[in-house]
VOKOLGU-595466 format. One record per residue: x negated, y, z of N, C-alpha, C in turn. Coordinates in steps of 0.1 Angstrom, whole numbers, plus 5000, padded with zeros to 4 digits. Layout:
     nu     nv     nw    cau    cav    caw     cu     cv     cw
      X      Y      Z      X      Y      Z      X      Y      Z
...
END
This chain:
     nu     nv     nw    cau    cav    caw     cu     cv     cw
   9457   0521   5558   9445   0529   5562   9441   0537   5549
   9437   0546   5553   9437   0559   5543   9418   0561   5541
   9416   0563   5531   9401   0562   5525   9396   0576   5534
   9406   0588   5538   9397   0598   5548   9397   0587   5564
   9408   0582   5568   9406   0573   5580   9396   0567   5583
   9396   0559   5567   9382   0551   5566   9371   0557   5569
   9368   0564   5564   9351   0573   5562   9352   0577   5574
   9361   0580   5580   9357   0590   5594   9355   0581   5608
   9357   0566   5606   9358   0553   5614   9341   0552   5608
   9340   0553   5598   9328   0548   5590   9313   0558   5598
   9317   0571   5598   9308   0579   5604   9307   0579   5617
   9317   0578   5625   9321   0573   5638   9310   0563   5643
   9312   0553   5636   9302   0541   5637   9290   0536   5634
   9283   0548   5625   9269   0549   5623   9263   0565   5626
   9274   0572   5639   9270   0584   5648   9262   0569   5658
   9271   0559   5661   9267   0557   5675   9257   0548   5675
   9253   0539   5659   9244   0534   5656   9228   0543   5661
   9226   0553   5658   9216   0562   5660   9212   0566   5676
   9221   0558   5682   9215   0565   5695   9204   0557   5697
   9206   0542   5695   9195   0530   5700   9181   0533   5690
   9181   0540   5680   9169   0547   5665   9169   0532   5657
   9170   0521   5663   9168   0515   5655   9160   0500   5651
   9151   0506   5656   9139   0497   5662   9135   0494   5672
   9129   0477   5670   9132   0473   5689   9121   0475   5690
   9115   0477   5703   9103   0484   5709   9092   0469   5711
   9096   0457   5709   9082   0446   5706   9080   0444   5694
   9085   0453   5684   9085   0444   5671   9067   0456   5666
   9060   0450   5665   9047   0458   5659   9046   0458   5644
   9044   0466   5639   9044   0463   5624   9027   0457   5622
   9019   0462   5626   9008   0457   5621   9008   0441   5628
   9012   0436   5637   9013   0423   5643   9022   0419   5627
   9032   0422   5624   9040   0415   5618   9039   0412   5603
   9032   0425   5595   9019   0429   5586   9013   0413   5580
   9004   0415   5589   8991   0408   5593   8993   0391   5594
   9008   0392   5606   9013   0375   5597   9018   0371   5589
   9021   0383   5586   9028   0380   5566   9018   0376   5560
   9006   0387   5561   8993   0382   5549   8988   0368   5552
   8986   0365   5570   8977   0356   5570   8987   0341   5563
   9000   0340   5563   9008   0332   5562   9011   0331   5543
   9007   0341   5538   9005   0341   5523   8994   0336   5520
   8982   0339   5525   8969   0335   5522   8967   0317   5524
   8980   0312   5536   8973   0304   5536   8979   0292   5528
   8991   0296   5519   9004   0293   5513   8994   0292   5495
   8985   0312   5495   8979   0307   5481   8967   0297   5484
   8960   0290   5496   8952   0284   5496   8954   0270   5495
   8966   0263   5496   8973   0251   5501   8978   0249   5484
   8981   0259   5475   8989   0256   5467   8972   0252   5454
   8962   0262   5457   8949   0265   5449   8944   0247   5453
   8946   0243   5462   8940   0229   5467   8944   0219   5456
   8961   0220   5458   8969   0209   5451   8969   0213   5436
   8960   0223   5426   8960   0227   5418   8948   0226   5409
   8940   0220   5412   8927   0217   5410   8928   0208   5395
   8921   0208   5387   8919   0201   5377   8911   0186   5377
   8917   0177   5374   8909   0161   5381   8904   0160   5364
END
């Protein structure tokens, strides 16, 4: 297989990638955002607990 073969199998295959755009239509960013933070927040509050000075 020939490196122009290649590239042209290669473009071939991310032409037909593009039809779907990409992104699936339930994924929300702010839904997914928002459980990142709340799931950080509650990760620095669990760790702030076990960190305490006795």
């Amino acid at each position: 297989m020939s490196f122009h073969s290649a590239a042209a199998q290669l473009v071939t295959l991310a032409a037909e990638g593009q039809e779907h755009g990409g992104n699936h239509e339930s994924i929300n960013p702010l839904v997914t955002g928002g459980g990142a933070f709340l799931a950080l927040m509650l990760l620095l509050w669990i760790t702030t607990r076990f960190n305490r000075d006795r």
